[in-house]
C-alpha positions as CSV (number, residue, x, y, z in Angstrom):
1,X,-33.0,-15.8,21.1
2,X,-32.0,-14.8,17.6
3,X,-33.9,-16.2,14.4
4,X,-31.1,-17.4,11.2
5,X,-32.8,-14.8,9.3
6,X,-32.8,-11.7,11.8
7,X,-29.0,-12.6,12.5
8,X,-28.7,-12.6,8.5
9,X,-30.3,-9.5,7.6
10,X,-28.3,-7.7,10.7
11,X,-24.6,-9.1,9.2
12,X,-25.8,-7.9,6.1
13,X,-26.8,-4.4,7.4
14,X,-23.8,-4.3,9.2
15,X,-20.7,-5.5,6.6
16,X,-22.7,-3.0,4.5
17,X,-22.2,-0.3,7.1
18,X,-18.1,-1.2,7.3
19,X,-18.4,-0.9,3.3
20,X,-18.2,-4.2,2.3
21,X,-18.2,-4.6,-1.6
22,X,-20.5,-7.5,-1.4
23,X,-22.5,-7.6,2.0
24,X,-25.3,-9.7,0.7
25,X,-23.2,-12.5,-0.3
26,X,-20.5,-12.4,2.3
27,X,-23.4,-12.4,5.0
28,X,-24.9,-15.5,3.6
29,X,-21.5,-17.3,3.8
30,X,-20.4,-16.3,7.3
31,X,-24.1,-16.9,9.0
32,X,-24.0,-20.3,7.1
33,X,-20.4,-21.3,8.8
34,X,-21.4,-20.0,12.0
35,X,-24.5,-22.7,12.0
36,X,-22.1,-24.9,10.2
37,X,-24.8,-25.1,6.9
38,X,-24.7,-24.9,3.4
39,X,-26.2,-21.3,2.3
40,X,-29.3,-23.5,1.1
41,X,-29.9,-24.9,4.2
42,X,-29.5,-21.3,5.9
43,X,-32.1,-19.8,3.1
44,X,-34.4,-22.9,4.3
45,X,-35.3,-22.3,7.6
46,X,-34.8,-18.3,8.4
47,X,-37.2,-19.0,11.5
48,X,-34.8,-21.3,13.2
49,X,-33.1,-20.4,16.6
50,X,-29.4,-19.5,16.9
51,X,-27.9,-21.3,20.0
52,X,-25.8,-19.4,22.4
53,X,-22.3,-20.6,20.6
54,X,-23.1,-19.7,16.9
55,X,-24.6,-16.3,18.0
56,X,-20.8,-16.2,19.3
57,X,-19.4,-17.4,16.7
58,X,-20.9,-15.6,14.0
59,X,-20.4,-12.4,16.1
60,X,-16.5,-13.5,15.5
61,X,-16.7,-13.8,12.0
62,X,-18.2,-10.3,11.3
63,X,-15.6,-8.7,14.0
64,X,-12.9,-10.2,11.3
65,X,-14.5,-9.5,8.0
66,X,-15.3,-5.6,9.3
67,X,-11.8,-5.5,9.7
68,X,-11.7,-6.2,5.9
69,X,-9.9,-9.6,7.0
70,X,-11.5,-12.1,3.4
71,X,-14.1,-14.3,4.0
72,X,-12.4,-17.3,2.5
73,X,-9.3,-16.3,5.5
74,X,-12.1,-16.4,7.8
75,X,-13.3,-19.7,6.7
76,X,-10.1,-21.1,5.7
77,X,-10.9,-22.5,2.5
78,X,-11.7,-21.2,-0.9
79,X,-13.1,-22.6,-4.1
80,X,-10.8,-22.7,-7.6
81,X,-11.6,-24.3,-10.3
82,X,-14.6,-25.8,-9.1
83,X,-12.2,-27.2,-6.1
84,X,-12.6,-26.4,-2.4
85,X,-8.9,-25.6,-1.3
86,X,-7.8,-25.1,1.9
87,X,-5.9,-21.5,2.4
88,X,-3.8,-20.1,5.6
89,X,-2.1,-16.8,6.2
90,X,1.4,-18.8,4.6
91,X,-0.2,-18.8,0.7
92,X,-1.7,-16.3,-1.8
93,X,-5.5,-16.1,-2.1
94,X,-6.1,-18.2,-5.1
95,X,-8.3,-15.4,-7.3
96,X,-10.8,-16.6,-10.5
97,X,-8.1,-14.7,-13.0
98,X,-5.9,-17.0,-12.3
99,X,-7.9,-19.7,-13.5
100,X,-6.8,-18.4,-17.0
101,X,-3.6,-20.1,-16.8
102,X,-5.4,-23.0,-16.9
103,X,-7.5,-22.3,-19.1
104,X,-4.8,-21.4,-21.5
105,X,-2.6,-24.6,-20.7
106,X,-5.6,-26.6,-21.8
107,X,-6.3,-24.7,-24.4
108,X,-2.8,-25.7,-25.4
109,X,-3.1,-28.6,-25.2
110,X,-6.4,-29.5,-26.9
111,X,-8.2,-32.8,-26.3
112,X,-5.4,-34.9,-27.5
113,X,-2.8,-34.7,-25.5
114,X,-4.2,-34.3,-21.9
115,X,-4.2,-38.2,-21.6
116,X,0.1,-37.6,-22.4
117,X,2.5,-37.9,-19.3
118,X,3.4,-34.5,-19.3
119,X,6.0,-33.1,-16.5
120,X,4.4,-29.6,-15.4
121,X,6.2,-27.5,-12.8
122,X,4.5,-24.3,-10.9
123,X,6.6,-21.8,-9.9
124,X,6.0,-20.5,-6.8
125,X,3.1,-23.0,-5.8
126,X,1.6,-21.4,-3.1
127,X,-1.7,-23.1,-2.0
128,X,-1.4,-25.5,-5.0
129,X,-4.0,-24.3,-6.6
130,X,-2.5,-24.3,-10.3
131,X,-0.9,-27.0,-10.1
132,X,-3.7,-29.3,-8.2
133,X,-6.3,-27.9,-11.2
134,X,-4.2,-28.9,-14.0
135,X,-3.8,-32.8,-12.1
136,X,-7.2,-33.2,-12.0
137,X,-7.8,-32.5,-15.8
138,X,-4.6,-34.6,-17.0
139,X,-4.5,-38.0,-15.6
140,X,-1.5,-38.9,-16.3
141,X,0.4,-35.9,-15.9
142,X,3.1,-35.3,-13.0
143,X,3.8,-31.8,-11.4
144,X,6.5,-30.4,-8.8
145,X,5.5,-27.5,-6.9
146,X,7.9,-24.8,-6.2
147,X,8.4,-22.7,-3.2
148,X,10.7,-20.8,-1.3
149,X,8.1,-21.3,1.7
150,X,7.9,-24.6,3.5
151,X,5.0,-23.6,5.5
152,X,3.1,-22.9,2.0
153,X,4.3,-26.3,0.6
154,X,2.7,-28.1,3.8
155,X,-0.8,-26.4,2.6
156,X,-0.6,-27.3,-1.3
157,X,0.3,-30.8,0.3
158,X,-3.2,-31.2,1.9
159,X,-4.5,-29.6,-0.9
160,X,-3.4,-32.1,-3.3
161,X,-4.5,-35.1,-0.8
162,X,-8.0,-33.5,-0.3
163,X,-8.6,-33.5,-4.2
164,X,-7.2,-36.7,-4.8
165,X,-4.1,-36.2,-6.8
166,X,-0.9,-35.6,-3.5
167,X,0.4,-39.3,-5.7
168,X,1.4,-36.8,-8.9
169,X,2.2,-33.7,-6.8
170,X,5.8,-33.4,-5.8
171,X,6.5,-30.3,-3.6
172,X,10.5,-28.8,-3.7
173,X,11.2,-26.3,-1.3
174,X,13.6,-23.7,-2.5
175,X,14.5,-21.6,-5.8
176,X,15.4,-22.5,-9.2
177,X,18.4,-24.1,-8.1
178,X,16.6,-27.2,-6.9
179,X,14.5,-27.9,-9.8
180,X,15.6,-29.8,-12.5
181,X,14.0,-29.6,-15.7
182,X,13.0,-30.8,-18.7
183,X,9.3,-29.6,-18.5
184,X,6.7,-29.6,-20.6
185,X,4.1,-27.0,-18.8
186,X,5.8,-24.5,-16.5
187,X,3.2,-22.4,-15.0
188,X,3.5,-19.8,-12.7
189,X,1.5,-16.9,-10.8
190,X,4.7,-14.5,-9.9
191,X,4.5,-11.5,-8.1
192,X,3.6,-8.8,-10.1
193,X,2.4,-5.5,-8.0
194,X,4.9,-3.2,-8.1
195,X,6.6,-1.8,-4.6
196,X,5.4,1.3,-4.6
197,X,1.8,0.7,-5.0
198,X,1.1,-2.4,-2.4
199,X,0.2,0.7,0.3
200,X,-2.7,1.1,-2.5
201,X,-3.9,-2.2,-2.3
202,X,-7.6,-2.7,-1.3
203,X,-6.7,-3.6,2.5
204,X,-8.0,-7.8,2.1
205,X,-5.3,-8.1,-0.3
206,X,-2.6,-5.5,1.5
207,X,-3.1,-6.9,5.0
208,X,-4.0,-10.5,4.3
209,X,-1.7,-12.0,1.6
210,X,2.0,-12.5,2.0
211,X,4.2,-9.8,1.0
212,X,6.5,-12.4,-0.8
213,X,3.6,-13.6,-3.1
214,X,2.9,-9.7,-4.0
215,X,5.9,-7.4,-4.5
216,X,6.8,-7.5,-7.6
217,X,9.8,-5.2,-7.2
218,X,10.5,-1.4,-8.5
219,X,8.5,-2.2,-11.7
220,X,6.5,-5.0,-10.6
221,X,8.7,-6.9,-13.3
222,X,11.6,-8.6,-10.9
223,X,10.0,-12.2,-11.1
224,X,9.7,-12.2,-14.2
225,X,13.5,-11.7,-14.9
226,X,14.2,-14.5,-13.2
227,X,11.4,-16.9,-14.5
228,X,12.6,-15.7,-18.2
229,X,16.6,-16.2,-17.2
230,X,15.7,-19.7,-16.2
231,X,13.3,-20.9,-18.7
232,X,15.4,-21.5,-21.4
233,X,16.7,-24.4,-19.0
234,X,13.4,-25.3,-17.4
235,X,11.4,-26.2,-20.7
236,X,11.6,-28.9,-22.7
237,X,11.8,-29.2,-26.8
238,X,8.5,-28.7,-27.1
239,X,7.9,-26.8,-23.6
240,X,5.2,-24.1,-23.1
241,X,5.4,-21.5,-20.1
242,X,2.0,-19.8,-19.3
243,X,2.8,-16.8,-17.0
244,X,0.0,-14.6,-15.3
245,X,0.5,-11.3,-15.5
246,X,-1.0,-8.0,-14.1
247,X,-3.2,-5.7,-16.1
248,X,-1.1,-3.8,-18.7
249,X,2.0,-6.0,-18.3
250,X,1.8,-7.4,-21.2
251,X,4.4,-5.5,-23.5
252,X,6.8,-5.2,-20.8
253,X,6.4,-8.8,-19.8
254,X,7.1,-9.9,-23.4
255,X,9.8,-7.5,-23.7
256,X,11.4,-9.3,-20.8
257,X,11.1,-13.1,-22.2
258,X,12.3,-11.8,-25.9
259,X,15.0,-10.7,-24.5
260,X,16.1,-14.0,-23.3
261,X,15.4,-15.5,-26.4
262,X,11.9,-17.4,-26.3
263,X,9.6,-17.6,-28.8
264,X,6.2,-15.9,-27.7
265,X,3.1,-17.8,-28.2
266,X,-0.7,-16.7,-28.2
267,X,-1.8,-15.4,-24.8
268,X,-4.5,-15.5,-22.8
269,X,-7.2,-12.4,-22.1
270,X,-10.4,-12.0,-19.8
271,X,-13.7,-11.6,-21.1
272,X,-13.1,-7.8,-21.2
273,X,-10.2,-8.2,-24.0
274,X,-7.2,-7.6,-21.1
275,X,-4.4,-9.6,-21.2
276,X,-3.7,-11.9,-18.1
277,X,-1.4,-14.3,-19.7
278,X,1.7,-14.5,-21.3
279,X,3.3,-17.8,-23.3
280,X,6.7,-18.4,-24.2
281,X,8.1,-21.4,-25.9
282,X,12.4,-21.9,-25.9
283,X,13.6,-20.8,-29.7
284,X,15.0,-24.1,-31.4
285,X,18.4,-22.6,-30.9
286,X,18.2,-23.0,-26.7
């Protein structure tokens, strides 16, 4: 028989061994779903027996993360914005930078106007996860979601239902050509890693997140071409984009949406001063 805290310290030793960046933490988490605990519970009772099935399913989860396959792929769900969202191989791995767009859409907005029935679109939806966080912080606010992927809309679908807000989430399948604007937020997290360097990529994001939802093109600027081409349209009088971008893009990201004529607005950076969003506002003569 295995004790919770022998199996614990042995996934740890061995995620370690496979150079896992965090095998304290990631250990915790798989040992936990394997018993089907919270990490508390696990931390509780190290002297507790593992049954036959979650020594085997716990051997399961380490085969996969060794293989550098994410913990939240493993588990199927990840947490943004203090939400627990449900992710499968069809979406992008929400990350914690992109929790800056919302942060900067609030920010935005100040306390005023988040009670306003505001009409937000997120291009290229994904999981939801932009979209579903900005629902939950304005009531009254109404959001499409946007994807080419109908597989990816399915999953922002039960995303929006688990958190309580699938009434004021309206998923389009498709590009630009089936949305229909005016909008007052537009939001989007586009591709942005340029072609070339995805065989750098740190092999969770490489092998695990869709291609579509990572190439950015030669310059790792192509969705942002088309985002800027169409905003003029997309945004109401008053409209606000809030685009994430990659580190460094700034410049050339704002050199794109000048060049369509919008009106660029204070960004948003991370705690270490680099920029990871861009806002753009249509100029009064669009």
């Amino acid at each position: 028989m295995t004790r919770r805290g022998e199996a614990l310290m042995a996934a740890r030793q061995l995620l370690k061994k496979a150079g896992i960046a965090d095998p304290g933490r990631d250990a915790r988490m798989l040992v936990a779903a394997a018993l089907g605990v919270d990490e508390a519970a696990l931390i509780a009772r190290p002297e507790a027996e593992m049954s036959q099935t979650e020594r085997a399913r716990l051997e399961g989860f380490l085969q996969r993360r060794t293989c550098r396959e994410p913990v939240a792929r493993i588990l199927g769900r990840t947490e943004f914005w203090g939400l627990t969202l449900e992710v499968t191989p069809d979406v992008l791995l929400p990350r914690p930078e992109t929790e800056h767009v919302v942060e900067a859409v609030l920010a935005w907005l100040g306390e005023g106007r988040r009670g306003a029935q505001l009409r937000v679109a997120d291009l290229g939806t994904g999981s939801g996860a932009i979209a579903i966080a900005l629902l939950k912080e304005l009531p009254a606010a109404e959001a499409v979601g946007l994807d080419l992927s109908a597989k990816a809309l399915a999953v922002a679908w039960r995303n929006a239902a688990r958190c309580g807000v699938e009434a004021r989430l309206h998923p389009v399948e498709g590009d630009f050509a089936n949305l229909a604007g005016p909008f007052d937020v537009v939001v989007a997290n586009p591709p942005y890693i340029e072609s070339g360097a995805l065989a750098g990529l740190m092999p969770e994001v490489r092998d695990f997140d869709p291609r579509l939802a990572l190439d950015g093109g030669a310059d790792g600027l192509e969705a942002y071409r088309v985002i800027a081409a169409r905003l003029p349209n997309l945004l109401g009088e008053e409209g606000v984009a809030f685009l994430e971008i990659g580190a460094g893009q700034d410049e050339a990201v704002s050199k794109v949406l000048r060049e369509k004529g919008l009106r660029l607005l204070p960004g948003k950076t991370d705690l270490a001063g680099i920029a990871r969003v861009v806002a753009a506002q249509a100029s009064p003569a669009n």
